[in-house]
N, C-alpha and C positions, 0 to 999 in steps of 0.2 A: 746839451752837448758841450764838452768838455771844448778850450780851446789849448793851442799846443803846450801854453805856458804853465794851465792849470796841470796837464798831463806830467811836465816837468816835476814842477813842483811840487805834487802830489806823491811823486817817485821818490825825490830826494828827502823827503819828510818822513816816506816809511823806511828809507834806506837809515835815516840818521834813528829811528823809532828802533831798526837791530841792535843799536849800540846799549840800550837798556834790557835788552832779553837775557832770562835766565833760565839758560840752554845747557843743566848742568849733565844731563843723560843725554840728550838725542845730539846735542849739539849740531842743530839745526835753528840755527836763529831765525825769528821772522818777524819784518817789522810792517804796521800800515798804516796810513792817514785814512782818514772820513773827514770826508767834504760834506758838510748839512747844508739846508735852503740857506739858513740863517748865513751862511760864508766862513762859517768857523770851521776849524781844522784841528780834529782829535785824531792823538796819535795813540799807537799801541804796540806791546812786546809780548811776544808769549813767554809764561812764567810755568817750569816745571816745578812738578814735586815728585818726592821717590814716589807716591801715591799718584800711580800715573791719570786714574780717570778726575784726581783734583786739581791738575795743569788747566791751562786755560791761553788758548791763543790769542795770536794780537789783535784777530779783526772781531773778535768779542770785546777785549778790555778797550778798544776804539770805542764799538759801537755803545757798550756801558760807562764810556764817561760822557760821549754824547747823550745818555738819553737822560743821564741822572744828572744833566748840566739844562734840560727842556728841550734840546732840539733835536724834534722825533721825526724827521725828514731829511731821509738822508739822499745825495747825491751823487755818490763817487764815491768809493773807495780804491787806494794805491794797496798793492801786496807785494812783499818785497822777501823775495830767499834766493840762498844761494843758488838755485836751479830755475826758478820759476816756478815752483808748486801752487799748486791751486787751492782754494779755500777750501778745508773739511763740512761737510754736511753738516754739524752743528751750528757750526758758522753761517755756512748759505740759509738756513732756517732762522737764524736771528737776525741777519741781515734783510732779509725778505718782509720780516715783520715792520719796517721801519721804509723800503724804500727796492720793492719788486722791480722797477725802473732803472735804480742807482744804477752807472754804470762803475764796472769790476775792471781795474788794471793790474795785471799780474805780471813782474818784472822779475829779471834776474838780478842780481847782485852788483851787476855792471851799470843799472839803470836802464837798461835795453827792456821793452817791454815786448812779452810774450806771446798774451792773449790779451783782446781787447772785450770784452762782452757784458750783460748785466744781469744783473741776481736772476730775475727770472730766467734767462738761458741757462742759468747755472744750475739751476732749481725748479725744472719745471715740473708743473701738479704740485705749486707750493700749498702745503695746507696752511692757513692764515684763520682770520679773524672772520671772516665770513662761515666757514665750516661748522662755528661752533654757534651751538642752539644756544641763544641769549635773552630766551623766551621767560 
């Protein structure tokens, strides 16, 4: 469980993580932090291309600089846009793989957070690693 400070802080880190998005069509920026066991704190932006299905959001380029840095247990992540939107279903599936538990903070622009919840409510019937035959 998240304590209020962590909850802060985790906001203010995806709010300052906006400042690097390249929101050159949607212009919709969005920034997050990922909180791992380890206590480290990976930040991310969503990066467009005119090639829209080769964009790539912020709580993946988080969640892939934690895991290509070893730490594959994650515990939180901060999401941060101007409305409060919620993570896309690619997102929830990669986040899931790493930490069905982590809880999800989903804030507005203000730092006012939205929704409180965690991957697996976000994503329930996540198919993972158990599903697949590794016979």
């Amino acid at each position: 469980m998240l304590t209020d400070k962590q909850r802060k802080s985790l906001v203010e880190a995806a709010r300052k993580a906006q400042d690097g998005a390249y929101a050159r069509y949607s212009n919709y920026k969005v920034g997050a932090a990922l909180l791992t066991d380890s206590g480290s704190v990976y930040t991310g932006s969503n990066i467009e291309n005119a090639v829209y299905p080769l964009s790539i959001c912020a709580e993946r380029v988080a969640a892939f600089k934690a895991v290509s840095n070893g730490d594959l247990k994650f515990e939180a992540i901060a999401v941060v846009t101007r409305d409060g939107g919620s993570p896309c279903g690619s997102c929830r599936q990669v986040l899931s793989e790493f930490g069905l538990d982590a809880q999800v903070l989903i804030a507005n622009q203000q730092g006012e957070i939205i929704q409180e919840t965690t991957v697996s409510e976000l994503l329930p019937g996540a198919f993972g690693p158990a599903n697949l035959d590794n016979d």
